[in-house]
C-alpha positions in Angstrom: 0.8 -19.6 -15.4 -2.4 -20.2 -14.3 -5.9 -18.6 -14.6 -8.9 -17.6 -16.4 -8.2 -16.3 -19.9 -9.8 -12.6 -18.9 -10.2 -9.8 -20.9 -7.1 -7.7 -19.9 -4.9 -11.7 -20.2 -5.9 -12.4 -23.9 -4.5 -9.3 -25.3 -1.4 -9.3 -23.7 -2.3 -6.7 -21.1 -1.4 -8.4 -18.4 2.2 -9.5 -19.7 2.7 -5.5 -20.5 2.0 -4.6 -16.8 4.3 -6.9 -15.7 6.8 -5.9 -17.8 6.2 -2.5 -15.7 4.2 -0.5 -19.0 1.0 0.2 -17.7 0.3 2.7 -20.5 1.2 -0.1 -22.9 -1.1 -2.2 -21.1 -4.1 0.5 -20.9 -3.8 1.1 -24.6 -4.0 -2.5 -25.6 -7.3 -2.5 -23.3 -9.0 0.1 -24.9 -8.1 -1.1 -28.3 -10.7 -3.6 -27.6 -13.5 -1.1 -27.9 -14.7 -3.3 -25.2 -17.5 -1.5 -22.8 -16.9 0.2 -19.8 -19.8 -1.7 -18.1 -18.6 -4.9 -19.1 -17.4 -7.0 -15.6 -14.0 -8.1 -17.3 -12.9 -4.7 -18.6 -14.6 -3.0 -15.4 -12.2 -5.1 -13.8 -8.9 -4.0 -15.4 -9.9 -0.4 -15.1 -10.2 -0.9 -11.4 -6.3 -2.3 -11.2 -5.4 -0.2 -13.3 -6.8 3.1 -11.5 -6.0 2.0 -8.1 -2.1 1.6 -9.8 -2.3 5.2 -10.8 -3.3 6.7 -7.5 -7.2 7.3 -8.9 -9.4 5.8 -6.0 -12.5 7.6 -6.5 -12.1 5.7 -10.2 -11.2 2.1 -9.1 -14.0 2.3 -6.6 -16.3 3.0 -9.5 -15.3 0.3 -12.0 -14.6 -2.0 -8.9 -19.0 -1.4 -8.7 -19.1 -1.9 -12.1 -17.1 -5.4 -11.6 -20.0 -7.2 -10.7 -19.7 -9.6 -7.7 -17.6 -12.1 -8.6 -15.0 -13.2 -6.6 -11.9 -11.1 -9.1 -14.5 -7.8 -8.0 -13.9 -9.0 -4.7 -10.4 -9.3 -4.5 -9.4 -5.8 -6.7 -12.4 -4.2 -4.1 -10.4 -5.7 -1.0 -7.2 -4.8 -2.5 -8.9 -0.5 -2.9 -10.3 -1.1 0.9 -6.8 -1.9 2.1 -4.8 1.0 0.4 -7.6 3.2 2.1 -6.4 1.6 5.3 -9.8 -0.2 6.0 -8.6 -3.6 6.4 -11.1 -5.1 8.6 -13.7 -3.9 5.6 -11.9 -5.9 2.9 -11.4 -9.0 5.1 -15.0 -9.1 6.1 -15.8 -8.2 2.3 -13.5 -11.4 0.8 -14.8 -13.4 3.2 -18.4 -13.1 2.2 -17.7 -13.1 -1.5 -15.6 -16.9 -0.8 -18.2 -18.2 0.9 -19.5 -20.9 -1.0 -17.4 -21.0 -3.9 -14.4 -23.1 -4.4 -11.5 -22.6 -2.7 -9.4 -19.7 -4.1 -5.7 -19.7 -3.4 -5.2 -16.0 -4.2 -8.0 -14.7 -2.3 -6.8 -16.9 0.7 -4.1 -15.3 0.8 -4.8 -11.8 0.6 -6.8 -12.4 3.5 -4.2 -14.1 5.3 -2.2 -10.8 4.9 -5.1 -8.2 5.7 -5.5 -10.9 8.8 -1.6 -10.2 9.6 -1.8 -6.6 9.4 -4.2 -5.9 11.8 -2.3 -7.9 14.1 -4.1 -11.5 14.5 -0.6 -13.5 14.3 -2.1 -16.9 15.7 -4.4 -16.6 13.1 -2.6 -15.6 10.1 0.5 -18.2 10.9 -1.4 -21.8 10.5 -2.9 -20.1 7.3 0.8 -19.2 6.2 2.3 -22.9 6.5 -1.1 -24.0 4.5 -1.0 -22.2 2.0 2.6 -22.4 1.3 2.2 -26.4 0.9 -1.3 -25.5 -1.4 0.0 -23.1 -3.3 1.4 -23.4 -7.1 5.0 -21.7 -7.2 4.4 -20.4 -10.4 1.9 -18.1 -9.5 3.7 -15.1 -8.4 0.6 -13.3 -7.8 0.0 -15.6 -4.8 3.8 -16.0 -3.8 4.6 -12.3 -3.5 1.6 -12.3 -0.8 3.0 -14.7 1.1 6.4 -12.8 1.2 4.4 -10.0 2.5 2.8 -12.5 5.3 6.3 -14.7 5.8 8.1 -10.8 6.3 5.3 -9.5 8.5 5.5 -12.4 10.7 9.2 -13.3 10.6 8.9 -16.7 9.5 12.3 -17.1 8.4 12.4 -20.3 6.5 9.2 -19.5 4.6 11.5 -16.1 4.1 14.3 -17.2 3.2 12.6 -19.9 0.3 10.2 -17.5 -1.0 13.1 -14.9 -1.5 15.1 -17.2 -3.5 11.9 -18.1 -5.8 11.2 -14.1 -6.1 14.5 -13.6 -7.0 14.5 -16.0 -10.0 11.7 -14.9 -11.6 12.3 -11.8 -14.2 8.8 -9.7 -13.6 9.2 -6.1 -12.9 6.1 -6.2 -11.6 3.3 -8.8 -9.4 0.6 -8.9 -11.7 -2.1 -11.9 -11.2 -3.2 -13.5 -14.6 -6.6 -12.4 -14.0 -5.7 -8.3 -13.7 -8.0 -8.5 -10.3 -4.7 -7.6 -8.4 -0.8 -6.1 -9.2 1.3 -6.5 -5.6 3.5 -3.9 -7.2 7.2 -4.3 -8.1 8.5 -8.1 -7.1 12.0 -6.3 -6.3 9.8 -4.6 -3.1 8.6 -8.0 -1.7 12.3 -9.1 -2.2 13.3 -6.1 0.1 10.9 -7.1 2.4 12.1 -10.3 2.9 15.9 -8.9 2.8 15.2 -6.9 5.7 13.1 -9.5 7.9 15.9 -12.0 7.2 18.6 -9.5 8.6 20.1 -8.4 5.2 20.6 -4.5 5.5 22.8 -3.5 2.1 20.1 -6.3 -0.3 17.0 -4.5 1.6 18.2 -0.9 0.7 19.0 -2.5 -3.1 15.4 -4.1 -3.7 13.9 -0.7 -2.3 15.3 1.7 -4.4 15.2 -0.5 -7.9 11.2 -0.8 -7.2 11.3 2.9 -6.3 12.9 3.4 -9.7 10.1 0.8 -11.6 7.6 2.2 -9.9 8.4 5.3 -10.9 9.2 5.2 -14.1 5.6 3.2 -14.6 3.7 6.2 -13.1 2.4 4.7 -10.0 2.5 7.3 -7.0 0.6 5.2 -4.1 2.8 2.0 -4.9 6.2 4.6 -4.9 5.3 5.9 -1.3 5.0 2.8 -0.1 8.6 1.9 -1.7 10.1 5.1 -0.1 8.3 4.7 3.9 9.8 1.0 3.6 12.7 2.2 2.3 12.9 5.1 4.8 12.6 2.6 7.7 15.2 0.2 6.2 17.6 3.0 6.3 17.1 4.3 9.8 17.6 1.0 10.9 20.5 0.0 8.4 22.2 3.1 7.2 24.7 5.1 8.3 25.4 8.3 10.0 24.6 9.7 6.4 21.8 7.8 5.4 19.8 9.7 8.3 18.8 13.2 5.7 17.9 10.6 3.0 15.4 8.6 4.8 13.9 11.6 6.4 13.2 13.4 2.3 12.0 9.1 1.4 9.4 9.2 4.8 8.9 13.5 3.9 8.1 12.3 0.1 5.6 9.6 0.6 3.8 11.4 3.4 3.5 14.1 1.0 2.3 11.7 -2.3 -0.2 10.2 1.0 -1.7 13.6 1.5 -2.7 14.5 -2.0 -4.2 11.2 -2.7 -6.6 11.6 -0.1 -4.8 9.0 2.3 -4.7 11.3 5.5 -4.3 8.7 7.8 -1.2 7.5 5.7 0.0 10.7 5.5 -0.5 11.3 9.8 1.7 7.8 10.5 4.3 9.5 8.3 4.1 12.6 10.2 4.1 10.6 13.8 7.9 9.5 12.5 8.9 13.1 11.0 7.8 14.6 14.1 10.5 12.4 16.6 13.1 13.3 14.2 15.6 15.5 14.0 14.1 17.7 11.6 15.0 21.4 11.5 11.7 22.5 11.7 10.9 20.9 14.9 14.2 21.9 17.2 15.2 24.6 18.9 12.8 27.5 19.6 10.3 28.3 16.9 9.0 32.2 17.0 6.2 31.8 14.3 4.2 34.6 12.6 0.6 34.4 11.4 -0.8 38.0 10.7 -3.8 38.9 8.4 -3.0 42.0 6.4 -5.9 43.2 4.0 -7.0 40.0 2.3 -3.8 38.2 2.7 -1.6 36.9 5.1 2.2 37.6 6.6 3.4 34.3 7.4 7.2 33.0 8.8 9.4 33.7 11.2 10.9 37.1 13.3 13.3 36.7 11.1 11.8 35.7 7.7 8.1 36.1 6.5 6.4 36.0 3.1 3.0 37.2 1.8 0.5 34.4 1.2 -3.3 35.0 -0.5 -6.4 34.7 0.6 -7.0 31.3 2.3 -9.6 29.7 4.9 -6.9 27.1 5.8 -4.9 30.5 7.3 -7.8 31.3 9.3 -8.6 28.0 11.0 -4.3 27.4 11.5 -4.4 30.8 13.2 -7.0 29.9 15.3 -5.5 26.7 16.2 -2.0 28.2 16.8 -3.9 30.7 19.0 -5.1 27.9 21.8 -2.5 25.3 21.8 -3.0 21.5 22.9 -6.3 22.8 22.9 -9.2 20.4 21.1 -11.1 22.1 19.1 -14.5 21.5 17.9 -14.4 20.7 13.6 -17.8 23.1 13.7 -16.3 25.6 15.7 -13.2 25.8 12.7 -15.6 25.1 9.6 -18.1 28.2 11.0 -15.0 30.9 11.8 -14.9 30.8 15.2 -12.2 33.9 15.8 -9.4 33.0 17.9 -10.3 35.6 20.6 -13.8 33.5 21.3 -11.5 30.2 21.5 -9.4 31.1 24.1 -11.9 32.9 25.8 -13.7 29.5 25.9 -10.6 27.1 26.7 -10.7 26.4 30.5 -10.6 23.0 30.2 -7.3 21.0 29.8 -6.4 20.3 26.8 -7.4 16.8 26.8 -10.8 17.7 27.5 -12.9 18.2 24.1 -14.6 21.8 23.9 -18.1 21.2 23.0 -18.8 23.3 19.4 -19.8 26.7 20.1 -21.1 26.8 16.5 -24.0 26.1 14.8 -24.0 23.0 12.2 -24.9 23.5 8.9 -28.7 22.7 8.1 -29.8 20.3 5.6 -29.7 22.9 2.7 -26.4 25.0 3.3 -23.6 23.7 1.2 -20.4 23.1 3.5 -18.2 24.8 1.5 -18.5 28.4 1.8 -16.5 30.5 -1.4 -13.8 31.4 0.2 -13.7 27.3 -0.2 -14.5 26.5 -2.9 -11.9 29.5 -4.6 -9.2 27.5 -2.8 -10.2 24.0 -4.4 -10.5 25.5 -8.0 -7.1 27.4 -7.4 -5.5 23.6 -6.7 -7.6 22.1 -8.9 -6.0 24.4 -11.7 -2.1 24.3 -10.4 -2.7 20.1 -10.8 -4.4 20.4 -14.2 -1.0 22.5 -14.9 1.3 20.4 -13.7 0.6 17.3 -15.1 0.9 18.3 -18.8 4.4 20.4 -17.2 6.1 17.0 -15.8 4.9 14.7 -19.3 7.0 17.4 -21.0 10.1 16.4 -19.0 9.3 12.5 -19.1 8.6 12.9 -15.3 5.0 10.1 -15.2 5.3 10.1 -11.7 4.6 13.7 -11.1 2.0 13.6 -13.8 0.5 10.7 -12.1 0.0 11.9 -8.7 -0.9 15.6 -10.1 -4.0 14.0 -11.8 -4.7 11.7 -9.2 -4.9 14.6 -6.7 -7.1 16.8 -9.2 -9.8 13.7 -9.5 -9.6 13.2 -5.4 -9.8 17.0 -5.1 -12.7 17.4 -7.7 -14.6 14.5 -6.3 -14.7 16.3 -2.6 -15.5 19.8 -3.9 -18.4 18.4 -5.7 -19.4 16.5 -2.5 -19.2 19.4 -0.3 -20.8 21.8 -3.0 -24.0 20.3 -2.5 -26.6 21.4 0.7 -26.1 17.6 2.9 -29.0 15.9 2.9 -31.8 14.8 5.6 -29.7 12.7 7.8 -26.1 13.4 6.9 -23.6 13.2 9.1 -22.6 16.9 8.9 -19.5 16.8 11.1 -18.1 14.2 8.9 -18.1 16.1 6.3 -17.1 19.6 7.9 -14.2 17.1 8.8 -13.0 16.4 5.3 -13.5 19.8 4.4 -11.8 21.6 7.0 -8.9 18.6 6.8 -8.7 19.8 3.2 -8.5 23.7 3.9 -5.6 22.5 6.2 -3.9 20.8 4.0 -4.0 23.1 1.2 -3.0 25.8 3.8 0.3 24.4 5.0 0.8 23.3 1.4 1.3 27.1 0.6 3.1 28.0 4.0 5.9 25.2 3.1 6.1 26.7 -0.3 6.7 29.9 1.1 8.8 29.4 4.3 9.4 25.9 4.6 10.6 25.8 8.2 7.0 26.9 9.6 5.3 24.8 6.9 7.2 21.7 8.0 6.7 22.4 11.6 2.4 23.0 10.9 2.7 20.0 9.0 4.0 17.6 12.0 2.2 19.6 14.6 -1.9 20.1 13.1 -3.9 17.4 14.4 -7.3 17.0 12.0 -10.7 14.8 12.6 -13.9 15.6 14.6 -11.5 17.6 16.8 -8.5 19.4 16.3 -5.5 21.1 17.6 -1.7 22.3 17.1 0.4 20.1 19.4 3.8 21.2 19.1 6.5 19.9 21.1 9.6 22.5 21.0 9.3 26.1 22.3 7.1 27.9 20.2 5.6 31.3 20.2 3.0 32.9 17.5 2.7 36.4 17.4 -1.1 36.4 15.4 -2.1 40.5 15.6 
């Protein structure tokens, strides 16, 4: 196969990711004593953290890379699983310009190009690079499967599934460790389901969800189980209907603790129209402070959940619905009383903030805060260890992957924003965080009203609770 002969490709790393070991593969690495700061290993640690669900980490080493075009590609490759594609294309492009032609890069931007919708562009670039391309790199041809699906090209799908499926890699690794497409059995149920072929799609899905899996790779498994999700709903049967609603519940939920909200809200878009439980019928919710605590459930089932600033801004949410609210008015605790005295708009109508923003030396995170993160930060430090015990990688994976993301924004909003920081951004994250880590609790402890929050709490510069069944709160 070609390519460069890299660090991570001289030592056999490479061959062991694509053999699906990426601890094998890490340890062979490191065994080289080589430096962290060196562009080649810089490189592999950036693959091999974005693998692993770390993105804070693979943004780091991809900085360390250097600014060679392999730097360019892994970066592009972090940039899309953020879901900033028009950021990685115009990022390749610049780092191509001027060098020789590069068919891998080419093609990665052929499929960023795809995905945000630019078909007459990306379809001349398809039928090039299919007669450029070498068919032994699989790197390259598992890219175009992703371009051929997204575009229905059936005879580029139908030849580019029968190459896939004679090749024996677990997973798409290129030889120089700047990119791993993830398991080659997902770009075959790609393809399967573009060309029409229900029962192979459903087959390819679940094997990669099973590689993926077992290699400790969260991000790449939610991925597997949306696709597979959508295959089902489109393929399955009567009783397919429950499984692909806990695939889509699964991923959105492996979304959300790496940091991926806008993942995560797509996933929640699709729960929402379903047939869920927790969205028919009439929902008669509870939300009650009691000392430090909360009552939370239904009339007819409630628990007791701790101290939480999440409960305070989904109370006062719940108390103005399909109401925007300002992010301010939530991160300064606004009281529900003030908010609805203050809604007299329609809903669609943004309330201006009716608090104060933080000045350039008061930290966003108040303690209440910041006790929150720590208390997650230590349940993920728990688990992780807890799911190695039982051979579960996956759960280890994504518990450490959500500690790093978790422990990278409390440090971030710990510190007083500086001279010209855009404050509501940040009170954004933060409040978005407290929300999350609030309904996290309330599924825990009655699922129904957790599930319902979770489909229902819009986040971002302004927020609301837009539910859609019959719902009544009773908050005092």
């Amino acid at each position: 196969m070609p390519g460069p002969v890299t660090l991570a490709r001289s030592v056999g790393a490479v061959d062991r990711l694509a053999a699906g070991d990426l601890d094998g593969a890490d340890a062979l690495v490191a065994a080289t004593g080589a430096d962290p700061e060196d562009p080649d290993r810089a490189l592999w640690d950036a693959t091999s953290a974005l693998l692993r669900g770390r993105l804070a980490m693979a943004a780091a080493a991809v900085a360390r890379a250097g600014a060679g075009l392999g730097a360019a590609v892994a970066g592009a490759c972090l940039l899309r699983e953020q879901d900033r594609p028009a950021e990685a294309e115009l990022g390749l492009r610049a780092a191509t310009e001027g060098h020789p032609s590069s068919v891998l890069a080419d093609a990665l931007l052929a499929v960023l190009v795809a995905e945000m919708g630019r078909d007459a562009h990306a379809r001349p670039e398809l039928d090039r690079l299919m007669a450029e391309r070498d068919p032994a790199d699989l790197a390259v041809t598992s890219l175009l499967a992703e371009l051929a699906a997204d575009l229905d090209a059936y005879p580029e799908a139908t030849q580019l599934a029968d190459e896939l499926a004679a090749r024996p890699e677990a997973l798409v690794v290129d030889p120089t460790g700047a990119l791993c497409a993830g398991a080659r059995r997902a770009h075959l149920g790609r393809l399967a389901h573009a060309l029409g072929r229900g029962p192979q799609a459903v087959a390819h899905h679940t094997a990669a969800i099973a590689v993926l899996s077992e290699a400790g790779m969260p991000l790449l498994v939610a991925h597997a189980r949306r696709r597979l999700a959508t295959v089902l709903r489109i393929w399955g049967d009567d009783e397919d209907w429950d499984r692909s609603l806990g695939l889509l519940a699964g991923a959105a939920d492996a979304y959300r603790r790496l940091g991926l909200g806008a993942r995560a809200g797509e996933a929640h878009v699709v729960l929402g129209r379903s047939d869920d439980p927790a969205l028919g019928g009439r929902l008669d919710g509870v939300l009650l402070r009691r000392g430090d605590g909360w009552v939370v459930g239904t009339e007819t089932e409630t628990a007791i959940v701790g101290p939480n600033p999440g409960l305070d801004d989904l109370a006062l949410l719940v108390a103005v619905p399909r109401t925007a609210v300002h992010v301010l008015d939530l991160w300064g605790g606004l009281g529900a009383r003030a908010a609805q005295r203050g809604t007299d708009r329609p809903w669609f109508w943004p309330q201006r903030p009716r608090t104060t923003p933080p000045t350039a030396g008061e930290p966003l995170a108040d303690p209440a805060t910041v006790a929150r993160y720590e208390a997650r930060l230590a349940e993920c430090a728990a688990a992780g260890p807890a799911a190695l015990v039982h051979g579960d990688r996956l759960a280890a994976a994504l518990a450490a992957a959500e500690r790093e993301s978790l422990a990278a924004e409390l440090a971030w909003v710990s510190r007083p924003p500086e001279e010209g920081t855009d404050v509501v951004a940040r009170a954004a994250q933060v409040v978005a965080t407290r929300l999350r880590l609030a309904v996290d609790d309330l599924e825990a402890a009655v699922p129904v009203v957790g599930r319902h929050l979770r489909y229902t709490v819009r986040t971002g510069t302004f927020c609301s609770y837009e539910p859609e069944s019959e719902v009544s709160w009773r908050l005092r």
